[in-house]
C-alpha positions as CSV (number, residue, x, y, z in Angstrom):
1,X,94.5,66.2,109.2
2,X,95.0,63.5,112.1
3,X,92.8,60.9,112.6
4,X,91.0,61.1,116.5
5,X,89.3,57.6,116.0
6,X,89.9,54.5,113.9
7,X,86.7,51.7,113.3
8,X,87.3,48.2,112.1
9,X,85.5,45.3,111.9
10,X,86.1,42.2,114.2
11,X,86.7,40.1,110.7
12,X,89.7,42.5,109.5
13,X,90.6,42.8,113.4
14,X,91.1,38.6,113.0
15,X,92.6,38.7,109.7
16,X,95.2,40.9,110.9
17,X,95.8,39.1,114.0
18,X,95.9,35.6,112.2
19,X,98.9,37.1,110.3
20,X,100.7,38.5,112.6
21,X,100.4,35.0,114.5
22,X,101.3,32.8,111.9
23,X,104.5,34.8,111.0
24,X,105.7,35.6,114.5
25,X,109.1,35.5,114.7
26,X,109.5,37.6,111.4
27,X,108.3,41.2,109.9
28,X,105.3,41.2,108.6
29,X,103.4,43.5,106.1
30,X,99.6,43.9,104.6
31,X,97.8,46.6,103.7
32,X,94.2,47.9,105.0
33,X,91.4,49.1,103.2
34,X,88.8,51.8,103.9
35,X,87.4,55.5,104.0
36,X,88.3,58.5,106.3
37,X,84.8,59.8,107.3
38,X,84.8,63.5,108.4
39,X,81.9,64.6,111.2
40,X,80.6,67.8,111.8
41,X,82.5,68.1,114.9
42,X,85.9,67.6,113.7
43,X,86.4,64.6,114.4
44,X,88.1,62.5,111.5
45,X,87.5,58.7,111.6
46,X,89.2,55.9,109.8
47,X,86.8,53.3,108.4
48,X,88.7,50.0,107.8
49,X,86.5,47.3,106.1
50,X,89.1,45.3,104.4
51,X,92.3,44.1,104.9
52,X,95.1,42.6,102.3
53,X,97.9,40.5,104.0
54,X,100.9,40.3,101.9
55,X,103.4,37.7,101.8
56,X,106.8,38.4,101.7
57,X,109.0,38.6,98.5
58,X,112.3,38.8,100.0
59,X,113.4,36.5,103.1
60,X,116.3,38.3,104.2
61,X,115.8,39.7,107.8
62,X,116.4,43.5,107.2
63,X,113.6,43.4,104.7
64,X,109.8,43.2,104.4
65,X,109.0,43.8,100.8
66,X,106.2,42.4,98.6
67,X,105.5,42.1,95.2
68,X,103.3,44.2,92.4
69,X,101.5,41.2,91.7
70,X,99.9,41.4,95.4
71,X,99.7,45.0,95.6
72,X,97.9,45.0,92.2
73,X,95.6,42.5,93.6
74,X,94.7,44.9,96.4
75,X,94.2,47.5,94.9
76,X,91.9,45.7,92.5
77,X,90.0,44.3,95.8
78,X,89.8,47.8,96.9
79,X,88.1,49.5,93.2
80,X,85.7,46.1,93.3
81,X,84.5,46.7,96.9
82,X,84.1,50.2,96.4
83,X,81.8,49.7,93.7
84,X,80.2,47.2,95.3
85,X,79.6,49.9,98.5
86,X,78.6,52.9,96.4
């Protein structure tokens, strides 16, 4: 399955963009969050509606990792919100 569009909203769109801008001269990492809607056509669309920046753990410049604690956190966002949608 390949995706053939991708829909986010101009909040996660910002958030994303606010990261990468306020980390620019180093990797950064985050996680988005949202459904893969499949049409009767074919056509298989990502639906972003959330997005999870992630600070970095380690500083060293050949890494980008992060820690549980934060993907734990996001994945808890993610359960909450689909809940919340449902």
């Amino acid at each position: 399955m390949s995706l053939t569009g991708v829909k986010m909203s101009e909040d996660v769109w910002l958030t994303c963009l606010t990261h990468a801008l306020s980390t620019e001269t180093e990797e950064i990492m985050g996680l988005l969050l949202g459904d893969i809607e499949h049409s009767k056509n074919g056509n298989v669309t990502a639906l972003i509606w959330g997005a999870s920046p992630q600070s970095r753990s380690d500083r060293r410049k050949d890494r980008v990792e992060t820690n549980p604690e934060q993907l734990a956190a996001a994945s808890a966002q993610a359960d909450i919100s689909l809940i919340l949608f449902m």
